[in-house]
N, C-alpha and C positions, 0 to 999 in steps of 0.2 A: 607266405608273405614275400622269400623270394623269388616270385614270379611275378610280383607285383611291380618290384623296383626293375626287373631286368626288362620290363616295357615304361618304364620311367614313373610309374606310380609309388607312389607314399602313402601309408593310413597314420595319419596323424590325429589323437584328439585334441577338447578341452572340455575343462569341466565346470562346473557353476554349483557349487558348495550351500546352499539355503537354508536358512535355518533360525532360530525364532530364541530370542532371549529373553528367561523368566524369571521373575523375583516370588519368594515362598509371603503371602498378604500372613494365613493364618491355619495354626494345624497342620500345616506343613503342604495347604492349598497353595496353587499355583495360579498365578497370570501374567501376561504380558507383561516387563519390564516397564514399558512404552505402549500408550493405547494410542498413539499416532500409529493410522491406517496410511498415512501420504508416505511417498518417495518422496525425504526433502533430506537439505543437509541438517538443521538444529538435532535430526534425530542421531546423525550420523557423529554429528561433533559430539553429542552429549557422552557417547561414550568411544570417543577416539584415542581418550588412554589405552583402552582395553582393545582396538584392533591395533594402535603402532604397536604395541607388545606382541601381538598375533603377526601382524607380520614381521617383525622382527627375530619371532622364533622360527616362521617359516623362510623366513632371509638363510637364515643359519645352516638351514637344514637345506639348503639348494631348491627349495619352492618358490618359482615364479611367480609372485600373485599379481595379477594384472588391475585388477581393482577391486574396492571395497564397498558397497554403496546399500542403501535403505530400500527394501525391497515393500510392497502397497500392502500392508498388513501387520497387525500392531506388534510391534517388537520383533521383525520378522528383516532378514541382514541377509545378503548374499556377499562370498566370497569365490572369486573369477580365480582358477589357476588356469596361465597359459600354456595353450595346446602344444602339444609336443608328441614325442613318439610314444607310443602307447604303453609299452612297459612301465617307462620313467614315468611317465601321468599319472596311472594306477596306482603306483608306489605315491608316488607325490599324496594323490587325494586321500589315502589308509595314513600316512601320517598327517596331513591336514585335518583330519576330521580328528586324530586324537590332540592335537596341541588345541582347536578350539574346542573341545568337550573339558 
């Protein structure tokens, strides 16, 4: 990689975190939270206590999140961390995936 920068080249990423939230119906069966398949905001507001706290603990922990938004599939969320050098990204996305799990 240092050959990269000393012709003025950078490898930067980002990443896109996806991922689908379930509520247990019966038995300990599973389905979507949310059977809204649309990208809107009602889905997004409905539980935006539970992403200000997700970001809020990724604030803390020096994770960029660039946004949060309803992905076209029921109960299905993406979270944007902003692209940066690849080390620190990595790290970022291993503990992002634990603070939302």
């Amino acid at each position: 990689m240092d050959d990269l920068k000393n012709v003025g080249f950078e490898i930067k990423i980002g990443i896109e975190i996806e991922f689908t939230l379930f509520k247990s119906v019966e038995d300990g069966i599973l389905e979507p939270a949310e059977l809204n398949a649309d990208s809107n905001l009602h889905s997004l507001v409905t539980y935006l206590d539970d992403f200000d706290i997700i970001y809020e603990v990724m604030h803390k922990h020096g994770i960029h999140v660039e946004t949060i938004h309803k992905e076209c599939s029921p109960g299905q969320f993406e979270i944007v961390i902003k692209y940066g050098e690849v080390i620190k990204t990595i790290d970022d996305y291993y503990l992002a995936k634990e603070i939302i799990a």
